[in-house]
C-alpha positions in Angstrom: 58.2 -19.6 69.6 61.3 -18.3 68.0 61.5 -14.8 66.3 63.4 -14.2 63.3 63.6 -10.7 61.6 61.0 -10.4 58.7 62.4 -10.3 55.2 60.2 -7.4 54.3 62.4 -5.2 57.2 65.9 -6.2 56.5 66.9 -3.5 53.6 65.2 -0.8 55.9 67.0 -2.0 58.8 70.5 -2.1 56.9 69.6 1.1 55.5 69.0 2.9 59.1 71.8 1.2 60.5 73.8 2.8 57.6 72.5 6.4 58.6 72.5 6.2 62.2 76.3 5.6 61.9 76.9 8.2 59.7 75.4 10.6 62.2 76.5 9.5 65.4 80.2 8.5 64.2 81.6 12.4 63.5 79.4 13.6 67.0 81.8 10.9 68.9 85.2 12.7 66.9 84.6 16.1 66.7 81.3 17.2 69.2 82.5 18.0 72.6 80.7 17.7 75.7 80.3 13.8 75.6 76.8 14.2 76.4 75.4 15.5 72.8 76.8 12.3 71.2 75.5 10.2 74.3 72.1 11.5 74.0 72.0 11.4 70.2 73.4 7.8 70.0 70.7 6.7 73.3 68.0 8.4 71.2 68.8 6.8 68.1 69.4 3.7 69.7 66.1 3.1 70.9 64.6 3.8 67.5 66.7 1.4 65.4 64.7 -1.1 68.6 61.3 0.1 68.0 62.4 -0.7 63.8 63.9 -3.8 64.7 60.6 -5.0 67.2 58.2 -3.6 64.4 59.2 -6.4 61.8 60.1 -9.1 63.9 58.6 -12.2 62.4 57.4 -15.1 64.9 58.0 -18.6 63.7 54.3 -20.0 64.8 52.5 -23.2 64.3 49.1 -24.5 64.7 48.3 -27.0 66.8 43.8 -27.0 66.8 41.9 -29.0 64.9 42.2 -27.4 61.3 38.7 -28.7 59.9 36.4 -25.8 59.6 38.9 -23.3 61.8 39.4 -19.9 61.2 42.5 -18.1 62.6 43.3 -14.4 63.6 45.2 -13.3 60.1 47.1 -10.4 62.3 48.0 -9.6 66.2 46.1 -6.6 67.2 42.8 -6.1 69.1 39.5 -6.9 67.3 37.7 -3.8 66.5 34.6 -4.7 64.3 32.4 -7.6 64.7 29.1 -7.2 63.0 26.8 -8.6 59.8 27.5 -6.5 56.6 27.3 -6.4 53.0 30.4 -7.2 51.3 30.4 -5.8 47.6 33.6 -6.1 45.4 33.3 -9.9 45.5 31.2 -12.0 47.3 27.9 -9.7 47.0 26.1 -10.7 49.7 26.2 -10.4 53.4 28.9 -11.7 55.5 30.0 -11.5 59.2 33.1 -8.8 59.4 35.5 -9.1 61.9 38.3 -6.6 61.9 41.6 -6.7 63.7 43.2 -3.3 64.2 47.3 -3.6 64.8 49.2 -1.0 66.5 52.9 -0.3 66.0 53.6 -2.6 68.6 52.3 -5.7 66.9 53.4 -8.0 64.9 53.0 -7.2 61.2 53.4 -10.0 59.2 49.4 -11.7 58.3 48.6 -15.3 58.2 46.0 -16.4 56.2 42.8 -17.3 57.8 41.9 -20.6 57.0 43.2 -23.3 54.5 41.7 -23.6 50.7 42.8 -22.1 47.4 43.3 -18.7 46.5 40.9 -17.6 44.0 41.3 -13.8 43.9 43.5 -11.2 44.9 44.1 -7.8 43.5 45.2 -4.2 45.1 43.3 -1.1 45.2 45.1 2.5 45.5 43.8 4.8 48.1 43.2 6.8 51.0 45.3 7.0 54.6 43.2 7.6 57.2 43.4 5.7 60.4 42.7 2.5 60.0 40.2 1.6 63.2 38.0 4.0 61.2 35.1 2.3 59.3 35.5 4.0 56.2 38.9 2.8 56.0 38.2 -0.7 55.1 36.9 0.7 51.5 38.8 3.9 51.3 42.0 3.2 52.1 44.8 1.5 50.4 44.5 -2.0 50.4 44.7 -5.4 49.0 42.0 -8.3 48.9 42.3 -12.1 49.5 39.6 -14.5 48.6 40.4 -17.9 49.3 37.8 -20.9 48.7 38.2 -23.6 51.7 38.2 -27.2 50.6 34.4 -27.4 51.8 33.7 -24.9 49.3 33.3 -21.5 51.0 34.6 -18.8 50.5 36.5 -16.3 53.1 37.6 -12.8 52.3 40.5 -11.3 53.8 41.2 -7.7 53.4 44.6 -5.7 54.2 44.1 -2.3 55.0 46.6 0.3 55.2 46.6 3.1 57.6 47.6 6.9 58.4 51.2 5.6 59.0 51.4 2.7 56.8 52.8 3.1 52.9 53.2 -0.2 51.5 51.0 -3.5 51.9 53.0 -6.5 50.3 50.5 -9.7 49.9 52.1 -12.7 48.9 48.7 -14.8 47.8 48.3 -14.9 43.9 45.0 -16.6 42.2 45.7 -20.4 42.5 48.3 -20.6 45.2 47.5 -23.1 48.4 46.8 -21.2 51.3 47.8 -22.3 54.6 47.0 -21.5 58.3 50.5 -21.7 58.6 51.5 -19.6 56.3 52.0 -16.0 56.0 49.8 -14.0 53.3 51.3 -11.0 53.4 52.7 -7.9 55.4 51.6 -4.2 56.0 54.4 -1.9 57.3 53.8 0.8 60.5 50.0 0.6 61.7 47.4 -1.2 59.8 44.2 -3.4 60.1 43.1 -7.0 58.8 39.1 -7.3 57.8 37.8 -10.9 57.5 34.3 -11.5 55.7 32.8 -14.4 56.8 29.7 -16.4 55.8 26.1 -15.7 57.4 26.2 -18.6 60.2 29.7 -18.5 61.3 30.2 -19.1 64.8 32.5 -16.6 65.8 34.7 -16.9 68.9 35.9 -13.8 70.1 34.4 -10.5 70.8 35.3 -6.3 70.3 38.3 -5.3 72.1 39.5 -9.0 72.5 43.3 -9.5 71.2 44.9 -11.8 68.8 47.7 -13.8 67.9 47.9 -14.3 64.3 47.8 -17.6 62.9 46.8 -19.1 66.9 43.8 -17.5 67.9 40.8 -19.1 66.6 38.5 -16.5 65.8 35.6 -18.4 64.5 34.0 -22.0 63.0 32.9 -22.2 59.4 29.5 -24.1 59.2 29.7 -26.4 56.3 26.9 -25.0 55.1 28.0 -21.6 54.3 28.4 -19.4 51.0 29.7 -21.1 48.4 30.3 -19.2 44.4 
């Protein structure tokens, strides 16, 4: 797979790159012993790494059998798998499966399955950590519904967390969506909630990891909700 830097990180990364030099170039003129602008530039260093690893942006394709697949939307470990009620827009139960990313993962977020985006809006909120239940409807976050080209329908829910401030979702009411594709991005911590029909077959279990837009995390039965 190649990595490429995601667009979403490349004004933050100019812009750190910016301050670090402003700091570390008068410690290298002026600061005597060597070792304070040694350490600082070291220190500062490794940051602007950690920045640059956080929104790296994997070029990845998938090569399964697309009919009826549904694909990790995020890298992370799965935290939540379990029958619930989902209320803002399908109304009726559906299997959740939640992916919770650290730092360390890969932020950008695939959509789940192909189809045709028929809703997506944001909702203002809350920034508690995001592996917490209550986070999926109390936090900050934006919500994906896309209708697959059997007919059913698959929510996808970005969810910021305690470090995350901005959630950027790309999917607008009529676009194509694509396993391919990325839906979105959530900067520094965050989770990914999928609702899925009653009668899913799921594929993975809790504290299993993913590779968005690889792992296939669970078949679609034909038969499932359709609005």
């Amino acid at each position: 797979m190649r990595v490429k830097i995601h667009h979403e990180g490349t004004n933050i990364l100019i812009v750190t790159a910016i301050f670090i030099l402003a700091v570390n170039i008068p410690l290298w003129i002026w600061v005597r012993p060597m070792a304070w602008p040694i350490a600082s530039t070291t220190i500062w260093g490794v940051l602007y790494l950690l920045v640059v690893n956080f929104f790296r942006s994997p070029r990845r394709t998938f090569k399964g059998n697309e009919t009826n697949v549904v694909v990790a939307s995020a890298d992370g470990k799965v935290v939540a798998l379990e029958e619930t009620f989902e209320d803002e827009y399908l109304h009726a139960p559906a299997i959740q499966l939640s992916v919770f990313m650290s730092i360390f993962n890969v932020h950008a977020n695939w959509f789940p399955v192909n189809g045709e985006v028929i809703y997506a809006t944001h909702h203002p909120g809350r920034f508690m950590a995001a592996y917490l239940p209550k986070s999926s409807t109390e936090n900050e976050r934006s919500t994906v519904v896309i209708r697959t080209p059997e007919g059913q329908l698959v929510l996808v829910r970005q969810i910021a967390g305690a470090m995350a401030r901005r959630i950027v979702t790309y999917a607008r009411p009529g676009d194509e969506a694509s396993i391919q594709d990325h839906m979105g991005f959530i900067k520094f911590g965050s989770r990914v909630d999928i609702y899925l029909p009653v009668g899913t077959e799921t594929l993975v279990n809790i504290g299993d990891t993913t590779t968005g837009g690889i792992t296939e995390v669970a078949r679609l039965n034909p038969k499932g909700l359709q609005k």
